[in-house]
PDB file of N, CA, C and O in Angstrom:
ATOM      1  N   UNK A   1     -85.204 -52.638 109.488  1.00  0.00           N
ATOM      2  CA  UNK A   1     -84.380 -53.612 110.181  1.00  0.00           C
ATOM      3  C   UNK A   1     -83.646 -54.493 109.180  1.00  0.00           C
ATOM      4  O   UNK A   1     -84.180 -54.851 108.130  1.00  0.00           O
ATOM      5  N   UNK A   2     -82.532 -54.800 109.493  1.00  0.00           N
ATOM      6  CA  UNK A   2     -81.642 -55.639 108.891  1.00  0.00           C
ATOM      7  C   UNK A   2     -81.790 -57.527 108.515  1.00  0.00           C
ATOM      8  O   UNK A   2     -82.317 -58.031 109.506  1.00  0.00           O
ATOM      9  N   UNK A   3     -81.616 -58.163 107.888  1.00  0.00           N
ATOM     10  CA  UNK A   3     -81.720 -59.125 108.227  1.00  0.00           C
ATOM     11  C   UNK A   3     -80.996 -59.835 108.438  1.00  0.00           C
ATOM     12  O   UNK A   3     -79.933 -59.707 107.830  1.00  0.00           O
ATOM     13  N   UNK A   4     -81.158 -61.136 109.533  1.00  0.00           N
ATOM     14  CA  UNK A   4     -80.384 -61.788 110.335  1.00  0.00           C
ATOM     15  C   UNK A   4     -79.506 -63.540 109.596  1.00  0.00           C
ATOM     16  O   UNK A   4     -79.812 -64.730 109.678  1.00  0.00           O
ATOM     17  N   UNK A   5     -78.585 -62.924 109.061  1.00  0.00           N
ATOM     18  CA  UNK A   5     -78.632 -64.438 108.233  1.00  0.00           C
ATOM     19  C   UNK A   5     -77.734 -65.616 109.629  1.00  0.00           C
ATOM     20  O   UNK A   5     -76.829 -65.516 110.456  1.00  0.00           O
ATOM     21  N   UNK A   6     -78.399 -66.312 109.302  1.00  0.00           N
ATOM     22  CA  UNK A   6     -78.357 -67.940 110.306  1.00  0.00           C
ATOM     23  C   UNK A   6     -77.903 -68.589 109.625  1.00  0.00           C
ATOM     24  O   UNK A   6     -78.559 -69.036 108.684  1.00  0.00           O
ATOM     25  N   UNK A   7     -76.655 -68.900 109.801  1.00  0.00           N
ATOM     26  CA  UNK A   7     -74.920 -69.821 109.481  1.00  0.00           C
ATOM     27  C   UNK A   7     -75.390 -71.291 109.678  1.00  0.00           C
ATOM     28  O   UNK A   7     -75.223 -71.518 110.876  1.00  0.00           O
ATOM     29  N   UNK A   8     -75.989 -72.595 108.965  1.00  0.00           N
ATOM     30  CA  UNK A   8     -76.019 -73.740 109.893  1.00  0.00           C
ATOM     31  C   UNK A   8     -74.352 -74.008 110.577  1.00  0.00           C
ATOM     32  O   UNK A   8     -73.243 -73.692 110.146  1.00  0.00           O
ATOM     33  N   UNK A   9     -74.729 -74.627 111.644  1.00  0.00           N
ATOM     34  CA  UNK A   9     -73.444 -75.426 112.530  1.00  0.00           C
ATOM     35  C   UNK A   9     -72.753 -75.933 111.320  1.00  0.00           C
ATOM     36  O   UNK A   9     -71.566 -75.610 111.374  1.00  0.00           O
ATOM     37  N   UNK A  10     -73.001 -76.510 110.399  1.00  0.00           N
ATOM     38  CA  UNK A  10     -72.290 -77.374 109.565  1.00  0.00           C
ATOM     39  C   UNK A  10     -71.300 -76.684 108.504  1.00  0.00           C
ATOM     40  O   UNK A  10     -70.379 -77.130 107.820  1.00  0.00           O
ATOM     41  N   UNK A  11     -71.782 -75.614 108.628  1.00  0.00           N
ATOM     42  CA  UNK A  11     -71.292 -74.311 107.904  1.00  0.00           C
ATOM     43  C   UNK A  11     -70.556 -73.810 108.406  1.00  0.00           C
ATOM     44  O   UNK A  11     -69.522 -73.992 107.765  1.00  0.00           O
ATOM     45  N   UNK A  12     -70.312 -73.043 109.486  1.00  0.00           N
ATOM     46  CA  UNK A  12     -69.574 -72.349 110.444  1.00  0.00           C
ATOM     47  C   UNK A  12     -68.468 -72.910 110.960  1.00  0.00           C
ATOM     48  O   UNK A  12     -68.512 -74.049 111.425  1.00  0.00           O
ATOM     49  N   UNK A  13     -67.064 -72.004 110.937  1.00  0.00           N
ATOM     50  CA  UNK A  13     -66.120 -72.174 111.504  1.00  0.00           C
ATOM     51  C   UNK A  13     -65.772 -72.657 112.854  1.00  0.00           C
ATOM     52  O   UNK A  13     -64.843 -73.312 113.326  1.00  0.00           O
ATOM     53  N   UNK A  14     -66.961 -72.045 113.358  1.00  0.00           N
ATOM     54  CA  UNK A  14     -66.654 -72.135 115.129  1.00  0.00           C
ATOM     55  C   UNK A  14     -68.232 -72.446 115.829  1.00  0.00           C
ATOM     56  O   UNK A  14     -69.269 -71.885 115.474  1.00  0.00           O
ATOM     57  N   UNK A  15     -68.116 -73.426 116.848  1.00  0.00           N
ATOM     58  CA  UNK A  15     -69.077 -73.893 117.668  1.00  0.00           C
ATOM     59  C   UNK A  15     -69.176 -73.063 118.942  1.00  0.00           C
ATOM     60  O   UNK A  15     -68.075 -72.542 119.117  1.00  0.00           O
ATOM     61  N   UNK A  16     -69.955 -72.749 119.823  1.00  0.00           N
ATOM     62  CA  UNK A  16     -69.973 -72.956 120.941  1.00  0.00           C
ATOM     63  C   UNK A  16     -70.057 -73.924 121.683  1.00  0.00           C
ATOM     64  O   UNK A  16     -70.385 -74.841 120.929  1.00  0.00           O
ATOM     65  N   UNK A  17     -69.966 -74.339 122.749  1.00  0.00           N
ATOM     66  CA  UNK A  17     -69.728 -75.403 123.700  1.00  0.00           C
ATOM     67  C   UNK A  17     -71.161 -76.095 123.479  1.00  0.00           C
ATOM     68  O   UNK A  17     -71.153 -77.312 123.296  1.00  0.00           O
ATOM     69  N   UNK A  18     -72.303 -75.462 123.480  1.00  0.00           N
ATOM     70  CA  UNK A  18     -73.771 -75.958 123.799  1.00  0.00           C
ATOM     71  C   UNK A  18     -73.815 -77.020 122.173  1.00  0.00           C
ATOM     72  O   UNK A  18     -74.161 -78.194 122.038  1.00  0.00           O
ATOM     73  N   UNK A  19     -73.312 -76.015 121.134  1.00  0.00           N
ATOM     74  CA  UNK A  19     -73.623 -76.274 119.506  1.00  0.00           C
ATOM     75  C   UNK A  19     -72.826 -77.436 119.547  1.00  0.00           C
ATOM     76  O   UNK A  19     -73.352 -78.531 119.345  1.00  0.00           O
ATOM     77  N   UNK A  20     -71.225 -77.298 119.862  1.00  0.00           N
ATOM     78  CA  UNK A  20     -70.413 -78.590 119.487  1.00  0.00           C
ATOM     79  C   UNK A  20     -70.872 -79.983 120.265  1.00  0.00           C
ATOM     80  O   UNK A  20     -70.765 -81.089 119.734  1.00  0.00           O
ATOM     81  N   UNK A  21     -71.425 -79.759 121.665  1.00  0.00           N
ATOM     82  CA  UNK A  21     -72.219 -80.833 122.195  1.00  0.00           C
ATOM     83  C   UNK A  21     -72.967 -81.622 121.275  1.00  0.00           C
ATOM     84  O   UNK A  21     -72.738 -82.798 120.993  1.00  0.00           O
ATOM     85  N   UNK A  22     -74.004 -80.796 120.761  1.00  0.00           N
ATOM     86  CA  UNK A  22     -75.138 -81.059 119.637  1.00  0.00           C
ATOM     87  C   UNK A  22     -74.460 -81.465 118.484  1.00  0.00           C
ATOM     88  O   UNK A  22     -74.823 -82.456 117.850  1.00  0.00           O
ATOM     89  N   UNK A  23     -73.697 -80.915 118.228  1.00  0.00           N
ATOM     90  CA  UNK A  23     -73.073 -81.090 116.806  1.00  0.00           C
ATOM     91  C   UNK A  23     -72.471 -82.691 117.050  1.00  0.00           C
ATOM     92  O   UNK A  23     -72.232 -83.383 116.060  1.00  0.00           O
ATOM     93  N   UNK A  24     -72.273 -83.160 118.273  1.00  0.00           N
ATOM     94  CA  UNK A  24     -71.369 -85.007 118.100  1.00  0.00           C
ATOM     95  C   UNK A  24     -72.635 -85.824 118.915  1.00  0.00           C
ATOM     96  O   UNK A  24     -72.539 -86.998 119.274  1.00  0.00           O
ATOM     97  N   UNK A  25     -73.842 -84.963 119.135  1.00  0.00           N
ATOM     98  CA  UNK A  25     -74.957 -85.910 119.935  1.00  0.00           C
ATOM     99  C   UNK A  25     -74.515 -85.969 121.014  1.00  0.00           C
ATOM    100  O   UNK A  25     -75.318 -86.772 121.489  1.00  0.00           O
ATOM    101  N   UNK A  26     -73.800 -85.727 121.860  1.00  0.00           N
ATOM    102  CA  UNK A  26     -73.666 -85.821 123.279  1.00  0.00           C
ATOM    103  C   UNK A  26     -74.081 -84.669 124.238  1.00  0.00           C
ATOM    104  O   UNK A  26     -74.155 -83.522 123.796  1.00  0.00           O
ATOM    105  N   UNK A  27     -74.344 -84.936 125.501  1.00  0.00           N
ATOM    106  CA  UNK A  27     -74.757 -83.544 126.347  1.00  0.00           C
ATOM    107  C   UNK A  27     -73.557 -82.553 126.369  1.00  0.00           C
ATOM    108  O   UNK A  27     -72.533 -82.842 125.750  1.00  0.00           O
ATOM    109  N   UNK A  28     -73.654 -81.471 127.019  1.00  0.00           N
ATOM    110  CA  UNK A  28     -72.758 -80.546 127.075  1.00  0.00           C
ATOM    111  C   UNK A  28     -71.762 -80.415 128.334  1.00  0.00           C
ATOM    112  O   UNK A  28     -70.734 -79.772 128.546  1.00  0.00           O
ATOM    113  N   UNK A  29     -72.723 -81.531 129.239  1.00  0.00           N
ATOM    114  CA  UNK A  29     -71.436 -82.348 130.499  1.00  0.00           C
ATOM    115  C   UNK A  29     -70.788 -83.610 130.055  1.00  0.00           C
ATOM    116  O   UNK A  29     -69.805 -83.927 130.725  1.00  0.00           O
ATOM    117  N   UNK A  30     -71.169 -84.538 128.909  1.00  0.00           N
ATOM    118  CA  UNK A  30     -70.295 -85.246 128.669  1.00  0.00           C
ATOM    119  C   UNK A  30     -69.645 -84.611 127.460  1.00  0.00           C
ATOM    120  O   UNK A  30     -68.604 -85.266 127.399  1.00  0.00           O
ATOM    121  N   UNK A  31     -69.617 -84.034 126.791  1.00  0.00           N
ATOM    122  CA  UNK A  31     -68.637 -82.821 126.047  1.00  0.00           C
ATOM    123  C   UNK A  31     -67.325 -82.617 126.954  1.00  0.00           C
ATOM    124  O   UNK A  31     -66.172 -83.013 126.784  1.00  0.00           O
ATOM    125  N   UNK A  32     -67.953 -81.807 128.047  1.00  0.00           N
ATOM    126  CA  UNK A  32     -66.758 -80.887 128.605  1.00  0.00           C
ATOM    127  C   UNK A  32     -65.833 -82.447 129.300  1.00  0.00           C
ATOM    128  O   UNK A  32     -64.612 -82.474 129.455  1.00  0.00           O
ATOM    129  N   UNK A  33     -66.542 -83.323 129.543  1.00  0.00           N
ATOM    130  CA  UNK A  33     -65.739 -84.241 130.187  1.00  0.00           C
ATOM    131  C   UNK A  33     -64.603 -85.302 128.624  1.00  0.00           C
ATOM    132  O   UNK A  33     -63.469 -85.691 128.903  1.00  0.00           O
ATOM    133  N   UNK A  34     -64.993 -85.472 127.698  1.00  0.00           N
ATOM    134  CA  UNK A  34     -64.593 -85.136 126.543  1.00  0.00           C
ATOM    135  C   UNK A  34     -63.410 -84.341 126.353  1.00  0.00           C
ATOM    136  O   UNK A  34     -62.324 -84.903 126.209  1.00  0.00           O
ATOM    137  N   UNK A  35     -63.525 -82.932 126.337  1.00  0.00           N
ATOM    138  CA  UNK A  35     -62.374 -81.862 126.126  1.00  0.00           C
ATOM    139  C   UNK A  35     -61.368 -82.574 127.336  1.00  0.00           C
ATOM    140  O   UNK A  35     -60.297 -83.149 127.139  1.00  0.00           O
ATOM    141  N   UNK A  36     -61.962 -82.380 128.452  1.00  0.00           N
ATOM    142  CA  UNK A  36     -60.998 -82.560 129.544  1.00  0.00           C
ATOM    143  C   UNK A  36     -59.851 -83.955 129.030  1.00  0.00           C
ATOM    144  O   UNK A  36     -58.628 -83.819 128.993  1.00  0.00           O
ATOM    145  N   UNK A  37     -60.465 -85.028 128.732  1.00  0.00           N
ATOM    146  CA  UNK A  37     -59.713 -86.174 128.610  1.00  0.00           C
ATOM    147  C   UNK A  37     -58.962 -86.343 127.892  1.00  0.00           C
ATOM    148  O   UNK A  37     -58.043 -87.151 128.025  1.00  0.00           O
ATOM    149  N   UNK A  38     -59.232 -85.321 126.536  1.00  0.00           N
ATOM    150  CA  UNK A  38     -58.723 -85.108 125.549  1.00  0.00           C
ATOM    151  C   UNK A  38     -59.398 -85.932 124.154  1.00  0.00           C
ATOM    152  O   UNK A  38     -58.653 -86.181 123.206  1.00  0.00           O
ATOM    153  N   UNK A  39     -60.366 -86.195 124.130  1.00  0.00           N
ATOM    154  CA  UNK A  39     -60.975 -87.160 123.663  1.00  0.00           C
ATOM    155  C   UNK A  39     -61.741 -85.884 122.549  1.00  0.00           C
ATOM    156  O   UNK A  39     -62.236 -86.304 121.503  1.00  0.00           O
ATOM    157  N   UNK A  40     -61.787 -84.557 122.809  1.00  0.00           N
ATOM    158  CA  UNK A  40     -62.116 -83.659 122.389  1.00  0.00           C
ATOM    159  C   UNK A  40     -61.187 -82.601 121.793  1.00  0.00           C
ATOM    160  O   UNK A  40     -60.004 -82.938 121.853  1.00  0.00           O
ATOM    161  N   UNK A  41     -61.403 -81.481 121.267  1.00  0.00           N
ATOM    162  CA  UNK A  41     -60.047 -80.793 121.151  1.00  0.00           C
ATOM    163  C   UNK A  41     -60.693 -79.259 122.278  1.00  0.00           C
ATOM    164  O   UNK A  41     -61.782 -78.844 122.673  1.00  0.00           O
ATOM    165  N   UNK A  42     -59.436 -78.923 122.385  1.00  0.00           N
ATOM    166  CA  UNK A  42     -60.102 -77.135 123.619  1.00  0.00           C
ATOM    167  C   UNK A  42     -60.412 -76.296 122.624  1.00  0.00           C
ATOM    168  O   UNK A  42     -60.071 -76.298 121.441  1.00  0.00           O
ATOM    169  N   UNK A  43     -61.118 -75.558 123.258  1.00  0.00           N
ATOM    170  CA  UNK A  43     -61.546 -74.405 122.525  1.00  0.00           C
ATOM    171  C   UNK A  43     -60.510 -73.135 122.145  1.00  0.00           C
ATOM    172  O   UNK A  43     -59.335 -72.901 122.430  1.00  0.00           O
ATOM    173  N   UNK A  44     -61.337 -72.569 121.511  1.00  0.00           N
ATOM    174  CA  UNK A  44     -60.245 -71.575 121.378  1.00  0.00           C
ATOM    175  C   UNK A  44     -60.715 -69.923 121.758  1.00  0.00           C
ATOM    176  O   UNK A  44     -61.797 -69.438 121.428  1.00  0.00           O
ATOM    177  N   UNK A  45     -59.618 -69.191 122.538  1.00  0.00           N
ATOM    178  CA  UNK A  45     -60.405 -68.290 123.363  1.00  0.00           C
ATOM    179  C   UNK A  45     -60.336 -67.268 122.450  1.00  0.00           C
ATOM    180  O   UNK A  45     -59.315 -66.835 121.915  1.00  0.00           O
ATOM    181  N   UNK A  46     -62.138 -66.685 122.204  1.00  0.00           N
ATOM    182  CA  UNK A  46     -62.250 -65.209 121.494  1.00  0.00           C
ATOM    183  C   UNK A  46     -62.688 -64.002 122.224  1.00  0.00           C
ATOM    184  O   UNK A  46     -63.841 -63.619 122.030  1.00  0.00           O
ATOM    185  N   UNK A  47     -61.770 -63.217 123.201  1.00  0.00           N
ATOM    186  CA  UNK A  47     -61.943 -62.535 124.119  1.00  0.00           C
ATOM    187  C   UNK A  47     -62.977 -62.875 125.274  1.00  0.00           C
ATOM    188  O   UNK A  47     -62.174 -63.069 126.187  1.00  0.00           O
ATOM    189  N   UNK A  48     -63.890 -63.021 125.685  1.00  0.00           N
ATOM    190  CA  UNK A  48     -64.658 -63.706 126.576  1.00  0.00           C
ATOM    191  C   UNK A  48     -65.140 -64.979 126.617  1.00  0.00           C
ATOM    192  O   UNK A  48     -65.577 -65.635 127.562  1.00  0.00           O
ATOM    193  N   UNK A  49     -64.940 -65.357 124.960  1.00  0.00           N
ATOM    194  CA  UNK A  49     -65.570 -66.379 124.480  1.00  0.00           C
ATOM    195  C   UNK A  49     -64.775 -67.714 124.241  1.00  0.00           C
ATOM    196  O   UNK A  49     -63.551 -67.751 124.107  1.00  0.00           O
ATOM    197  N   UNK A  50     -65.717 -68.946 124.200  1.00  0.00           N
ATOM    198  CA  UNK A  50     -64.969 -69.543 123.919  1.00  0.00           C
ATOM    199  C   UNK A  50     -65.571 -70.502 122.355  1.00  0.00           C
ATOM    200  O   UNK A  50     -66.753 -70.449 122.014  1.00  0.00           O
ATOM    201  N   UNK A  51     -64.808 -71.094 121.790  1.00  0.00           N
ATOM    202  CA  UNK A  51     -65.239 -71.254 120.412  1.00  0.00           C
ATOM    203  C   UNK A  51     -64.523 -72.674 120.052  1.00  0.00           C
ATOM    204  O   UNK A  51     -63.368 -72.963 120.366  1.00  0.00           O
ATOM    205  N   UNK A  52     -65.281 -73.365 119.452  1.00  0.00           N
ATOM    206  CA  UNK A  52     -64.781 -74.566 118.791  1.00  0.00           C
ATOM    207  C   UNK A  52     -64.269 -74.864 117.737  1.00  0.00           C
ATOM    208  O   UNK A  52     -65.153 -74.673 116.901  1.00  0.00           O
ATOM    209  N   UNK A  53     -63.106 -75.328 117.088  1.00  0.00           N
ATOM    210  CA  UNK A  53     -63.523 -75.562 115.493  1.00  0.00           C
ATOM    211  C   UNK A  53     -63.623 -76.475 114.951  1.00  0.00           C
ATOM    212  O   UNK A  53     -62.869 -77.447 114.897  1.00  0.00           O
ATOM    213  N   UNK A  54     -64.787 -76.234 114.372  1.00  0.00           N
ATOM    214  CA  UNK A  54     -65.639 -77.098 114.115  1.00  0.00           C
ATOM    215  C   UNK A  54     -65.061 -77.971 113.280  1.00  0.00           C
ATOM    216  O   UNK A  54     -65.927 -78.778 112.944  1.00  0.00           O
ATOM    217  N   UNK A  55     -63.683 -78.300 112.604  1.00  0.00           N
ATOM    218  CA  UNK A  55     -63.548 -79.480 111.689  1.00  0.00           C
ATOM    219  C   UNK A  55     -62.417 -80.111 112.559  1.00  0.00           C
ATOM    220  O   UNK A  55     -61.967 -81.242 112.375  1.00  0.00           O
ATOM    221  N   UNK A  56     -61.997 -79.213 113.565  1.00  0.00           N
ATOM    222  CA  UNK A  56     -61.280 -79.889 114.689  1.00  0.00           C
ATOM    223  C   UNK A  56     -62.010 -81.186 115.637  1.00  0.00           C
ATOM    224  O   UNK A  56     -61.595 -82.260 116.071  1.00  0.00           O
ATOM    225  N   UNK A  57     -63.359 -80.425 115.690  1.00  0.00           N
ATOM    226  CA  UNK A  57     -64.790 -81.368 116.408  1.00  0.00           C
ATOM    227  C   UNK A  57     -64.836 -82.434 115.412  1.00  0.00           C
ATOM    228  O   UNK A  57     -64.460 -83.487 115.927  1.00  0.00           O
ATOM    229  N   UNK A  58     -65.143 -82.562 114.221  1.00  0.00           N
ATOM    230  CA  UNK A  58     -65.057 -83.581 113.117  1.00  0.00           C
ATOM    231  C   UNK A  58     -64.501 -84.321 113.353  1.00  0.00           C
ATOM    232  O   UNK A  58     -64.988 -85.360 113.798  1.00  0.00           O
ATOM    233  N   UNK A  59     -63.293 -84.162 113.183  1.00  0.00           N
ATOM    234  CA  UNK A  59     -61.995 -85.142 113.100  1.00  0.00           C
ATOM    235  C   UNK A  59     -61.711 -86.046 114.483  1.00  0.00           C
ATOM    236  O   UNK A  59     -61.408 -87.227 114.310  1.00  0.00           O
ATOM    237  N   UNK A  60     -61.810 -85.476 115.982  1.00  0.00           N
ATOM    238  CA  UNK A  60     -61.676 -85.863 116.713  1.00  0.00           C
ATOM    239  C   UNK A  60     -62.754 -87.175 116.802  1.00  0.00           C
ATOM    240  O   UNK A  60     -62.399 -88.300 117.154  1.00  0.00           O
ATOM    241  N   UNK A  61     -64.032 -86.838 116.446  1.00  0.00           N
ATOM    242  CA  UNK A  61     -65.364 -87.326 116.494  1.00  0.00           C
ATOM    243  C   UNK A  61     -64.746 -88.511 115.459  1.00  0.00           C
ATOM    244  O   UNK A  61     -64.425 -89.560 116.017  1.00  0.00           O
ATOM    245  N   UNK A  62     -64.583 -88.441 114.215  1.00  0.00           N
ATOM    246  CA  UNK A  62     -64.142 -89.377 113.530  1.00  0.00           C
ATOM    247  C   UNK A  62     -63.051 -90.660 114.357  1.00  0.00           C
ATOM    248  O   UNK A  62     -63.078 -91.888 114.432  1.00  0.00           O
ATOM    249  N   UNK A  63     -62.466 -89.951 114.696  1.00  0.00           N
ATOM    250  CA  UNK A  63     -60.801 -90.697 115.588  1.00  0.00           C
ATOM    251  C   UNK A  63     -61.416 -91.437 116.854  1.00  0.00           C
ATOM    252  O   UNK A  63     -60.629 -92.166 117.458  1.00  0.00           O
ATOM    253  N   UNK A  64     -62.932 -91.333 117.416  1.00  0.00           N
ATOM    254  CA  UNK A  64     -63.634 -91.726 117.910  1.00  0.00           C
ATOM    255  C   UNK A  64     -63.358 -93.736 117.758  1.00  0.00           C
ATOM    256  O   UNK A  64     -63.385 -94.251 116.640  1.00  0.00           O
ATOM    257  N   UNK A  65     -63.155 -94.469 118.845  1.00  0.00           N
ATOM    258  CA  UNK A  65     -62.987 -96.004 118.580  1.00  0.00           C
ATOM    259  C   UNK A  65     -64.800 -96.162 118.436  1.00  0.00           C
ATOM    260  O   UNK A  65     -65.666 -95.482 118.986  1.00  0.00           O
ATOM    261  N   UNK A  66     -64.917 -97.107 117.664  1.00  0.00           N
ATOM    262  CA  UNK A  66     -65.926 -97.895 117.027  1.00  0.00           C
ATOM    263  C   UNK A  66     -67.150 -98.801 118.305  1.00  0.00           C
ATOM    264  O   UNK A  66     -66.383 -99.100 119.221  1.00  0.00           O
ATOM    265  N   UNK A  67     -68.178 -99.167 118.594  1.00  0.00           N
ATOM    266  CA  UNK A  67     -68.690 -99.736 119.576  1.00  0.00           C
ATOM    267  C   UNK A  67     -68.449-101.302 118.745  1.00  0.00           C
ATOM    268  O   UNK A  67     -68.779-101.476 117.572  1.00  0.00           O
ATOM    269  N   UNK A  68     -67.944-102.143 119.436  1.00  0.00           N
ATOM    270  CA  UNK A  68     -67.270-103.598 119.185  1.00  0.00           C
ATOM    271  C   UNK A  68     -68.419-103.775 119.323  1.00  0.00           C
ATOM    272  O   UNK A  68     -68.780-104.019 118.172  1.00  0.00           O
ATOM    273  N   UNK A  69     -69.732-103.852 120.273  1.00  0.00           N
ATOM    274  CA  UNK A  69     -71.229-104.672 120.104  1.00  0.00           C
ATOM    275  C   UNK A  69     -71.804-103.986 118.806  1.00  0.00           C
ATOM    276  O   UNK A  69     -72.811-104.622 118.494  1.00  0.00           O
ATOM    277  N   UNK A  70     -71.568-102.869 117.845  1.00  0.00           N
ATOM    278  CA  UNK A  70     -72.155-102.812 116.784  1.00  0.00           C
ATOM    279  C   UNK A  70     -72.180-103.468 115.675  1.00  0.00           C
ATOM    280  O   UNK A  70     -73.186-103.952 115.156  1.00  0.00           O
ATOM    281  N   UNK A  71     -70.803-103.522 115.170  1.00  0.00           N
ATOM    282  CA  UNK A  71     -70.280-104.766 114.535  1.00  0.00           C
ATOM    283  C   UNK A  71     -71.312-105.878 114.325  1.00  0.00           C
ATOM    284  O   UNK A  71     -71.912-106.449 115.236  1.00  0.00           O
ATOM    285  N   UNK A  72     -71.448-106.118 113.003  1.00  0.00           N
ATOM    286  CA  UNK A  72     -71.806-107.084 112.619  1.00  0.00           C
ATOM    287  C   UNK A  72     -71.479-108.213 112.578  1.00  0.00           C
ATOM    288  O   UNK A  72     -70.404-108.178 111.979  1.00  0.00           O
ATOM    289  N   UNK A  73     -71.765-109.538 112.900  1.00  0.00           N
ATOM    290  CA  UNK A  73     -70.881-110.772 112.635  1.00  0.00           C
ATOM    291  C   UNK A  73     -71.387-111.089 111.710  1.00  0.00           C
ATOM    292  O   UNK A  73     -72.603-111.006 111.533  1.00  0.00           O
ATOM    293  N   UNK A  74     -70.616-111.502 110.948  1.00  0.00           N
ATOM    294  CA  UNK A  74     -70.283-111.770 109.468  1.00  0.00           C
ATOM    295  C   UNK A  74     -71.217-113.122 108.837  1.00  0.00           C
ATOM    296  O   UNK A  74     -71.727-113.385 107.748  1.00  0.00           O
ATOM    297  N   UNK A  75     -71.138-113.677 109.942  1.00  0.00           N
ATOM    298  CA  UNK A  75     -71.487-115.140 109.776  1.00  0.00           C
ATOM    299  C   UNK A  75     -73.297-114.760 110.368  1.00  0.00           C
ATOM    300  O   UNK A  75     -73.964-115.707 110.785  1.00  0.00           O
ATOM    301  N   UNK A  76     -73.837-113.509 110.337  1.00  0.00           N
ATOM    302  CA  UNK A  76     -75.173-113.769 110.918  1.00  0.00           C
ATOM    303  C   UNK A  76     -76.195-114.291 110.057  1.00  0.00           C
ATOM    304  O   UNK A  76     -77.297-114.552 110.540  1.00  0.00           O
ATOM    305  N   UNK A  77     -75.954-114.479 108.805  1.00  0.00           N
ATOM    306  CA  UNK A  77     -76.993-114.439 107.759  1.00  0.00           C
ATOM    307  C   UNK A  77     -76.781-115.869 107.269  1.00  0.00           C
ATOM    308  O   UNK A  77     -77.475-116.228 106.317  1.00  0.00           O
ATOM    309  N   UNK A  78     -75.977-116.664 107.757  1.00  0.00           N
ATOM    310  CA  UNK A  78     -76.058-117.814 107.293  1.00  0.00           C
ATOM    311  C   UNK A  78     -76.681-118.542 108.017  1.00  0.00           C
ATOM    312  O   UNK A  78     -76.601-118.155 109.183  1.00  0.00           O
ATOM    313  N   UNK A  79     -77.449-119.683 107.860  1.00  0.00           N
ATOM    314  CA  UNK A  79     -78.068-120.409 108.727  1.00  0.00           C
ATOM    315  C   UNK A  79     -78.101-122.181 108.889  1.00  0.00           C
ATOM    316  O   UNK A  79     -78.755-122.707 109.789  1.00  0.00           O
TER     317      UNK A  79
END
């Protein structure tokens, strides 16, 4: 038997829908709701399949706005 070499996600060109979910921490229904809004990028169709790419997922994820309650205030450490 042959052996099976295993690509990490981080490696690989292309996601599936389940992987690119995983790959930004979100479920794979707020994903697709994501793609839809555009907040995501579409996949790209490989005969039955459908496929992500993955530095397309990056970038979008990056372009992502910031949570304003994370933010630090500046002034917390003074007292």
């Amino acid at each position: 038997m042959g052996k099976h070499h295993f690509i990490p996600a981080h490696e690989r060109a292309g996601l599936s829908r389940f992987e690119a979910a995983e790959y930004i921490g979100v479920s794979p229904t707020l994903f697709d709701e994501m793609v839809k809004d555009g907040r995501m990028p579409r996949a790209k169709p490989i005969n039955s399949r459908k496929v992500w790419p993955r530095v397309q997922i990056e970038k979008a994820f990056a372009d992502l706005p910031d949570d304003e309650n994370d933010k630090l205030d500046e002034w917390s450490d003074c007292e």
